[in-house]
N, C-alpha and C positions, 0 to 999 in steps of 0.2 A: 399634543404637539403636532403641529400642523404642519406638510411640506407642500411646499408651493416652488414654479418656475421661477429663474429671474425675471422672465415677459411679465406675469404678474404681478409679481413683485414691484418692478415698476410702475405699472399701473395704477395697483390699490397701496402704493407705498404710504401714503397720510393714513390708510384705515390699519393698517398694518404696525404700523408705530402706537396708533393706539390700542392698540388690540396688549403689543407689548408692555406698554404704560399701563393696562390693568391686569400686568401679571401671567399673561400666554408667551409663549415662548415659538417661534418661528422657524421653522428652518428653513432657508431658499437653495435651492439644487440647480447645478448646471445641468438640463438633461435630465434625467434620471440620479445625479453622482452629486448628493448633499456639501455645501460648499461654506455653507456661511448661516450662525443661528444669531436672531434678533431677538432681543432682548433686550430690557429696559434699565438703565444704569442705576435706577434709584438715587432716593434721598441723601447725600453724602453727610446733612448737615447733623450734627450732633453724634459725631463718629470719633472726633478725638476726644484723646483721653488724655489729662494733663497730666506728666510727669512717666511718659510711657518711654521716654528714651533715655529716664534716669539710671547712670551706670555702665551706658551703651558706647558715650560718647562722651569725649572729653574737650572743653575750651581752653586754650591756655590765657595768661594774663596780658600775652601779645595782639592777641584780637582784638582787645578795649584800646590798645594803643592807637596815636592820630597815624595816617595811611600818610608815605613820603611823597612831598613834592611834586616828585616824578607821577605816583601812580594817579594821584589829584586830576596832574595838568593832562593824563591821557584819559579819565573820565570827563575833560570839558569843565574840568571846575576855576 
């Protein structure tokens, strides 16, 4: 893990995002006084899991109901 100024940070910020993108992790310090680590969000995709809030949560049989007039005419419909 690597610590770096915010000046350079700026600087090499494109090499620095990739560097995070293959897996290095950054830290940029204000000064000497580490402020903030870079790192890379990853892949989200194939992360849900169907049926993971089963139990959790409950719908009632009024949510399938048509929305009143009123709330219609205050979405513009």
């Amino acid at each position: 893990m690597e610590t770096i100024t915010i000046h350079k940070a700026k600087t090499e910020l494109s090499r620095l995002i990739e560097r995070a993108c293959r897996g290095e992790e950054i830290v940029i310090a204000r000064g000497k006084k580490p402020v903030v680590r870079l790192v890379a969000i990853g892949d989200k995709s194939g992360q849900r899991k169907p049926g993971a809030w089963k139990g959790k949560i409950e719908i009632g049989p009024e949510f399938f109901e048509p929305l009143p007039k009123e709330e219609l005419d205050a979405w513009g419909q």
